[in-house]
C-alpha positions in Angstrom: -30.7 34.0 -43.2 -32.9 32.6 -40.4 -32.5 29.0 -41.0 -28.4 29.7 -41.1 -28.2 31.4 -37.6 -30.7 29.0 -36.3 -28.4 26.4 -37.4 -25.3 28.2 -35.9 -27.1 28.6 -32.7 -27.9 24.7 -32.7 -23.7 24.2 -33.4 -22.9 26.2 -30.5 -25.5 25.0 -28.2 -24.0 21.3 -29.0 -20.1 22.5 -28.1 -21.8 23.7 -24.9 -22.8 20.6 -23.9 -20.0 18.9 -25.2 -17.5 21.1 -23.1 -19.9 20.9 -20.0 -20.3 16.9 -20.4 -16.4 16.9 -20.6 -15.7 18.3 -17.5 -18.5 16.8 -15.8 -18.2 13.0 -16.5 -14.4 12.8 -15.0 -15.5 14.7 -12.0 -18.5 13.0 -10.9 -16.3 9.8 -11.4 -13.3 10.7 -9.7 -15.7 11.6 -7.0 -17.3 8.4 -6.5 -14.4 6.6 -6.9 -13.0 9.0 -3.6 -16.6 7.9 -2.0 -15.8 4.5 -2.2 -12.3 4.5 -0.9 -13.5 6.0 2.3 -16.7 4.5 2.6 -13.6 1.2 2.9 -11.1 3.3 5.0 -13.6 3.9 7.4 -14.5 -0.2 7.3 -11.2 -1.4 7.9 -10.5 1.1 10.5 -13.6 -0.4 12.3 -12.5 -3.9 12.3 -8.7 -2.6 13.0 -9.7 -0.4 16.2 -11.3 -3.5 17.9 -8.9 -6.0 17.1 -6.4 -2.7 18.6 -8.9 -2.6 21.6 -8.7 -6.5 22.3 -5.1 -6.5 22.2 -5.3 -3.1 24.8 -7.4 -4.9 27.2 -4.7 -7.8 26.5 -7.9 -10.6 26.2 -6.3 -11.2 22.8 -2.9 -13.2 23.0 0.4 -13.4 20.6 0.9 -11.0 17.7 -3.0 -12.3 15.3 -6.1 -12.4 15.7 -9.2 -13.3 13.5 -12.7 -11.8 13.1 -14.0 -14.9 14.7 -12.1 -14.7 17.5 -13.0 -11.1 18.2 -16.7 -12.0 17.4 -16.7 -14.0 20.2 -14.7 -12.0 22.8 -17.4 -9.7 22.2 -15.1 -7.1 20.6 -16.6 -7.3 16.9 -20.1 -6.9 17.5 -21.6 -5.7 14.5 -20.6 -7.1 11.3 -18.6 -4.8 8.5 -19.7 -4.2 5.0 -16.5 -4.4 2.9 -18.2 -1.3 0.3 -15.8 -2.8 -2.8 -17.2 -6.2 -2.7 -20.3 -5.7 -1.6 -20.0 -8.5 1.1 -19.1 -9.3 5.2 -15.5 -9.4 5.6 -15.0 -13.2 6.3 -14.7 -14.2 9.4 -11.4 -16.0 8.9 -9.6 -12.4 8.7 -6.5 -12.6 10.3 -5.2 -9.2 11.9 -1.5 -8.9 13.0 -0.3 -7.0 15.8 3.0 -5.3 16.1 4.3 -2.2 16.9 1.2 -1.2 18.9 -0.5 -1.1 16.0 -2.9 -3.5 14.2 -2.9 -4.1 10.3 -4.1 -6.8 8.2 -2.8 -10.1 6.9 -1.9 -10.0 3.7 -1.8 -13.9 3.0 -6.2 -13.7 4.2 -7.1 -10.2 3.0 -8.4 -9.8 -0.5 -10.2 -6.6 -1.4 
């Protein structure tokens, strides 16, 4: 009688777990996955606010810009971590300006 409720504990103890580990796993996931895709919304807005800034203070001319060029206008100063690939974001970024409102190039951005 011992061994069988031992055993039944053991079962039960094991669904526990299982239920727990269920849950758990897609959370912790899903959370890291939302980590990530802010650590790189808050990247891009970086890079997008000074090439904004540069355009404001109209010492950036026509509708793109590159990193480089705000590198050296002094209006990219520290250089960005892109958090998906681990790496700078080139140099050779271009950034389009319309609207009064900077995005990225799609032909030189690459995630």
């Amino acid at each position: 009688m011992v061994r069988n409720m031992s055993k039944n504990k053991f079962i039960v103890c094991i669904f526990l777990l299982a239920s727990v580990l269920m849950i758990l796993i897609p959370t912790v996931y899903h959370v890291l996955a939302l980590r990530e895709e802010h650590r790189y919304l808050v990247a891009a807005k970086v890079i997008l606010e000074s090439a904004e800034d540069c355009f404001y203070d109209q010492a950036c001319v026509g509708n793109s810009v590159t990193l480089q060029e705000l590198k050296n206008k002094g209006y990219y100063k520290n250089e960005v971590v892109n958090p998906k690939t681990r790496m700078y974001f080139p140099l050779d970024l271009k950034i389009l300006y319309d609207s009064y409102q900077a995005r990225f190039d799609d032909a030189t951005f690459s995630y």
